[in-house]
Wavefront OBJ file of the C-alpha trace (Angstrom):
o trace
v -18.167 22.959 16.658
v -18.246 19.394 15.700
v -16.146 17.541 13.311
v -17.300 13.511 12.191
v -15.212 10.993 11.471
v -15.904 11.742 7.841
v -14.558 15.268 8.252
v -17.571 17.345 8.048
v -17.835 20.651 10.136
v -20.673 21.602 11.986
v -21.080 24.980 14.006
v -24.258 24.682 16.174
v -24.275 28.503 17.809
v -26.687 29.197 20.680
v -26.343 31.910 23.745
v -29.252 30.202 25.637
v -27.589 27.820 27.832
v -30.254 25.012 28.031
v -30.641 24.785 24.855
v -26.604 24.016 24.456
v -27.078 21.748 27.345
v -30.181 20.138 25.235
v -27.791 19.943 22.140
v -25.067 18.409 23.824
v -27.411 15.675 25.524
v -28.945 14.988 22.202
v -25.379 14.395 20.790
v -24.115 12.417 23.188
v -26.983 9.878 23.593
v -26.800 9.249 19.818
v -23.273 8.552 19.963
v -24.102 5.883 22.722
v -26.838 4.297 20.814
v -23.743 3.352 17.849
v -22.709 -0.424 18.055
v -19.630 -0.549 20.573
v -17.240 -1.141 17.699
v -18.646 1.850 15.618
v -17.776 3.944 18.662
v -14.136 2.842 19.546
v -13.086 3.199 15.729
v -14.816 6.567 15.235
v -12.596 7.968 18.214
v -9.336 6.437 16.860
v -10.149 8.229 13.362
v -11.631 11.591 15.292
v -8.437 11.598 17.395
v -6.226 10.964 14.730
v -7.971 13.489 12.572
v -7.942 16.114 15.508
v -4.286 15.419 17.155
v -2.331 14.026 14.035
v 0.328 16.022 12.110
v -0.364 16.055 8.467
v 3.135 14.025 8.148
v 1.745 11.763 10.760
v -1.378 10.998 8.924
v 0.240 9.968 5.811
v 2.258 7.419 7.788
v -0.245 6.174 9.219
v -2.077 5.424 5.899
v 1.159 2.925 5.379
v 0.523 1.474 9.048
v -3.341 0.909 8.173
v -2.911 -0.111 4.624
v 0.194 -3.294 6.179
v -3.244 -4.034 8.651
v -5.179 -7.386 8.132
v -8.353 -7.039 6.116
v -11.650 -9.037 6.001
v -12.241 -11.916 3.163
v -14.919 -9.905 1.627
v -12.778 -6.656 1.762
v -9.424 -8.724 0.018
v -11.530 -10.194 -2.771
v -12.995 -6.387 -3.403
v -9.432 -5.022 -3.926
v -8.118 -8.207 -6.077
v -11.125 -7.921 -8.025
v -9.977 -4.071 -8.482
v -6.793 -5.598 -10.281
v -4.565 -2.664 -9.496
v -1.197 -3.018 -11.492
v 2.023 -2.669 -10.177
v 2.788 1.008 -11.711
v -0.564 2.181 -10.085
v 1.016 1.127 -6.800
v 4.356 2.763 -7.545
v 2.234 5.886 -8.552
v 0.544 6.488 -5.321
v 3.683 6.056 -3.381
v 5.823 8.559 -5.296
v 2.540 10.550 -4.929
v 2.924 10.010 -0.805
v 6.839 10.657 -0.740
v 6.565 13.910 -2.708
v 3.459 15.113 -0.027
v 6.052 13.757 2.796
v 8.424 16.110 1.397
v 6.790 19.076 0.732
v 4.756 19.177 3.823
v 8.202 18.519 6.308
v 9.548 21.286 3.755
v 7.055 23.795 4.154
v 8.191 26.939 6.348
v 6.848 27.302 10.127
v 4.073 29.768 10.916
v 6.485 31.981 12.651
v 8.713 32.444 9.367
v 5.685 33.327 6.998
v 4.851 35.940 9.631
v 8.575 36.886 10.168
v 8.484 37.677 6.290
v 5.024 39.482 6.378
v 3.170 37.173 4.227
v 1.190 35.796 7.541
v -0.416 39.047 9.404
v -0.769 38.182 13.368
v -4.056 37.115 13.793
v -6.128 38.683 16.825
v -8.449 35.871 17.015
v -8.023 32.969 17.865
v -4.490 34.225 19.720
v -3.581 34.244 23.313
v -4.381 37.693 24.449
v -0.998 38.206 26.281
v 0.347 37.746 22.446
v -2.752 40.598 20.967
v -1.593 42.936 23.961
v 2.561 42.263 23.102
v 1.997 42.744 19.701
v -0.315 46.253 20.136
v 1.970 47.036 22.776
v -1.292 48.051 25.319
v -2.669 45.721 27.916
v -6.027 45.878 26.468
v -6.932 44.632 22.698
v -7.721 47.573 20.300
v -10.661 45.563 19.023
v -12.099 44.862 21.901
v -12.160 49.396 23.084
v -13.511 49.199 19.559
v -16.550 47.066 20.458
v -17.458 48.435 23.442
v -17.513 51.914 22.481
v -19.587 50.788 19.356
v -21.638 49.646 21.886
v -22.287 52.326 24.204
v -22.493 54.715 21.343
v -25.472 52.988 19.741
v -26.587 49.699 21.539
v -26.897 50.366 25.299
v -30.867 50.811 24.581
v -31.066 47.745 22.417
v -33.362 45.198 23.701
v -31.543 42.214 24.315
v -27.863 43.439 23.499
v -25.286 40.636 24.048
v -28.253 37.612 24.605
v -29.592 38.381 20.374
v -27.186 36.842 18.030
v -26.403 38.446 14.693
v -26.144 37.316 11.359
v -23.333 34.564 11.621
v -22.192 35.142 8.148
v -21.517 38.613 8.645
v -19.802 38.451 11.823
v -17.251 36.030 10.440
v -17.011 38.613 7.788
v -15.994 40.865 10.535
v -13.633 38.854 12.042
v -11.819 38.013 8.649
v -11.725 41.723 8.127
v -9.812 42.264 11.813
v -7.654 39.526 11.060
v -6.089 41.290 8.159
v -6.402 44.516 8.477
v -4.503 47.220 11.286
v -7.468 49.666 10.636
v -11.164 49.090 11.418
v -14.314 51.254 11.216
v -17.351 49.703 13.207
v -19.388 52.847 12.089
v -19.593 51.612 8.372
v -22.607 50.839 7.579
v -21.867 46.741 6.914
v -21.487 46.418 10.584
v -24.850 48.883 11.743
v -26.462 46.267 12.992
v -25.016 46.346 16.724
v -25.729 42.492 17.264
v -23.098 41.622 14.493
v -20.212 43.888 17.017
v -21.855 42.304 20.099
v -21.672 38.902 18.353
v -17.562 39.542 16.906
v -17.032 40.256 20.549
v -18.098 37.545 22.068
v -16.581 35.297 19.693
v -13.048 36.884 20.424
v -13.416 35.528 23.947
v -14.729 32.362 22.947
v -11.815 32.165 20.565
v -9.147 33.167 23.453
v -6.574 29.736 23.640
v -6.572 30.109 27.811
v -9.769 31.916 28.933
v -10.176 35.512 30.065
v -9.901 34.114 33.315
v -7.037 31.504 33.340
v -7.627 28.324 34.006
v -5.374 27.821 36.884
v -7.788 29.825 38.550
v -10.781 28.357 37.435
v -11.068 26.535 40.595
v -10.833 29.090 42.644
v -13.150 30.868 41.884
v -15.536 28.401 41.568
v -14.582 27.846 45.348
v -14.419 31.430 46.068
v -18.032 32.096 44.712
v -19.439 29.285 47.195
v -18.669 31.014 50.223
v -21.371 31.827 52.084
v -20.662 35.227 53.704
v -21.160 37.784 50.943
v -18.058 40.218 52.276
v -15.965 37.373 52.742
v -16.409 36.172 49.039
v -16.460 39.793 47.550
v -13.054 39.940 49.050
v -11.792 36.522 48.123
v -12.792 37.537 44.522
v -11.055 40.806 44.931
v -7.882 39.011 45.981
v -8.163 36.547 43.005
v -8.578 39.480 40.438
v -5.539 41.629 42.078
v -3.740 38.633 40.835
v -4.595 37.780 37.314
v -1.853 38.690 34.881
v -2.103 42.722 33.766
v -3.717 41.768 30.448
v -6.185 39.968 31.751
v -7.190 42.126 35.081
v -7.606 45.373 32.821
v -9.136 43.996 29.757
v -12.161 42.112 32.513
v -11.733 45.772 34.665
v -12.495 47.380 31.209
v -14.962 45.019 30.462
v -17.302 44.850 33.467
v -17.167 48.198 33.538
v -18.954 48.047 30.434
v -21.055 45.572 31.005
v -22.206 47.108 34.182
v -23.558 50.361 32.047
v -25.476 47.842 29.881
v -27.344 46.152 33.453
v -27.844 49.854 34.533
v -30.214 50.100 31.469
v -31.952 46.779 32.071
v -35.542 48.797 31.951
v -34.824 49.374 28.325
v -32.985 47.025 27.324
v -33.873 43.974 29.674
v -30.527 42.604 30.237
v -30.383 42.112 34.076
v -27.048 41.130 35.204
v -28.317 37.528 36.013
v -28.976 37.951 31.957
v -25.494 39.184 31.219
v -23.897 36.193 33.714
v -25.822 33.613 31.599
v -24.141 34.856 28.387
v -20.968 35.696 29.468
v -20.267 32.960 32.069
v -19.514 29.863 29.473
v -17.468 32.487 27.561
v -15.350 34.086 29.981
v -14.200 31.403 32.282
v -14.407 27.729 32.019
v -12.551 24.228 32.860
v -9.333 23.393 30.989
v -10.277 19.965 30.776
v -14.048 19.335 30.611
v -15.460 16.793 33.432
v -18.959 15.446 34.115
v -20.173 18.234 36.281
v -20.660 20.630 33.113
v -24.294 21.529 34.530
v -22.950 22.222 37.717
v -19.638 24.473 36.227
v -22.458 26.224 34.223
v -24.245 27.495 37.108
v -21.005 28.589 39.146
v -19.692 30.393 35.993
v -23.047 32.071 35.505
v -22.746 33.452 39.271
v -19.223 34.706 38.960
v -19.806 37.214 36.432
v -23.489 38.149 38.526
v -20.951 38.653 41.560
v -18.562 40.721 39.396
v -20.619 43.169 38.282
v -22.906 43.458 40.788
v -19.532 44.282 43.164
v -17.851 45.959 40.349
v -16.872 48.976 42.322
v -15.412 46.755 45.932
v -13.812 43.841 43.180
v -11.630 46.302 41.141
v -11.714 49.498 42.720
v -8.828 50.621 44.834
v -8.456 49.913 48.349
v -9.650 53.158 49.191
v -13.050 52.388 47.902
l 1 2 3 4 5 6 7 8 9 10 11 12 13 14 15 16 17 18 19 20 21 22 23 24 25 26 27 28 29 30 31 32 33 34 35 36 37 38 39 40 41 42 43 44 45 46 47 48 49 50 51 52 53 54 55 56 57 58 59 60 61 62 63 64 65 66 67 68 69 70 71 72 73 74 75 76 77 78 79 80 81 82 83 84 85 86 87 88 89 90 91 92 93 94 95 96 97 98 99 100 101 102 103 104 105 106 107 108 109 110 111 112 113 114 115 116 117 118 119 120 121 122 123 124 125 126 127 128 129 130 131 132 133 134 135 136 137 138 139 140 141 142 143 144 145 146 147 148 149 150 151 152 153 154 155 156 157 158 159 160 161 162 163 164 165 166 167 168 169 170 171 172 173 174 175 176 177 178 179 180 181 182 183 184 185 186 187 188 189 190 191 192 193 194 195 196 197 198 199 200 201 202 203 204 205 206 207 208 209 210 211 212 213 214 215 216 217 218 219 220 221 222 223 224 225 226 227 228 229 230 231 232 233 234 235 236 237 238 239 240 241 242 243 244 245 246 247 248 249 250 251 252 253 254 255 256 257 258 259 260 261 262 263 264 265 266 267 268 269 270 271 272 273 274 275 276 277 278 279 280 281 282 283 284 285 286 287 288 289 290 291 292 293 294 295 296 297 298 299 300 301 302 303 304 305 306 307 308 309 310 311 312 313 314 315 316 317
């Protein structure tokens, strides 16, 4: 998602890594062919637009309106010829939007009163799981038996993207309501579940894997002996927090019937680690080895399910 300093949202959606990487590169190198100025003030305004309160904001509009303005700029607004009561207008205008925004109640009192349902995505899942009182979201047993009852066989299941427009649909419909039916026929096309799904990790605040482990795994995966770095893994999964370890238990377990049907539906688990990598694990703060992060997170989830069975099962196994 990208927002410009002139507020505009863009959603550029892709499960084919390169071409994100392409997208990003693209992006980037336009923003470094701006004049040097043009850059610095576009990230003020983008980080005041992003990281500003709304009070904040309107202050600052008094800050930048006391700032120094070119000639050509002052003779615009005297030309203008605002009167004095136009000026007293706008700032009664301001203090009554100071007041009503610092007035306004908190999120946490609209949902105390019911008028604000808990949202499932877009919140940490520790929060889903509290609220459901399980350890593994009810939408996301919802997807993957949707799934397995009608989409194992589908060719390309989890790397096809639906219809955006209906899987937002979808995830404005689990949002507010407590009961969902992925059998209705608005959702029978599987890559609209498939797609809901993976946006609920994307959404997650703190990854399915937590980013204070993020690093090590990325060092466990580079080991070189295979049993040793099966059982580092193991050892780093044994101690993610219980929401986490069963919903990814739950998860790859899925995920491994889906590469078990990779003649039908050609989704190899080197497929499934391409898709699922970016989504499932990733930095906290983004750095310049995103290519390289890519590839390690890609691996991870080719490790996990291909060592499903020594990774989560019991010790036994």
């Amino acid at each position: 998602q990208i927002t410009t300093v002139s507020g505009n949202e863009f959603l550029l959606q892709s499960d084919i890594d390169f071409l994100i990487l392409d997208w990003f590169h693209a992006i980037k190198n336009a923003i470094d062919r701006l004049p040097k100025e043009q850059r610095i003030t576009s990230r003020n305004l983008e980080f005041k637009l992003r990281r500003s309160s709304s009070i904040e904001l309107l202050n600052s509009l008094d800050t930048e309106s006391k700032e120094p303005k070119p000639e050509h700029r002052k003779s615009l607004i005297f030309r203008l010829n605002y009167s004095a009561s136009d000026t007293n207008d706008r700032n009664r205008v301001k203090s009554r939007l100071k007041k009503f925004i610092s007035r306004r109640p908190s999120l946490k009192t609209l949902q105390e009163k019911g008028l604000i349902k808990d949202q499932i995505f877009g919140s940490h899942l520790h929060l889903v799981c509290e609220h459901e009182k399980s350890t593994v979201p009810q939408f996301v047993r919802l997807c993957i038996k949707a799934v397995e009852r009608r989409g194992l066989d589908v060719d390309g299941i989890y790397r096809v993207s639906g219809n955006l427009a209906t899987i937002q649909k979808l995830r404005f419909v689990v949002n507010q309501e407590e009961k969902l039916n992925l059998d209705d026929s608005q959702w029978e096309d599987i890559h609209v579940v498939t797609g809901a799904l993976k946006m609920f990790f994307r959404e997650l605040p703190e990854p399915l894997f937590p980013y204070c482990f993020f690093e090590q795994f990325v060092e466990a995966i580079k080991i070189q002996d295979n049993a040793t770095r099966v059982q580092s893994m193991r050892s780093l999964v044994k101690k993610l927090p219980r929401p986490n370890y069963d919903t990814m238990k739950i998860l790859f377990e899925h995920l491994k019937k889906i590469a078990a049907k990779e003649s039908v539906n050609l989704m190899s688990t080197q497929s499934l680690g391409i898709v699922f990598g970016p989504t499932l694990l990733r930095p906290e703060k983004e750095t310049g080895n995103m290519a390289v992060h890519m590839l390690y997170q890609n691996q991870i989830v080719e490790l996990m399910l291909s060592e499903y069975s020594k990774i989560f099962g019991s010790e036994e196994d």
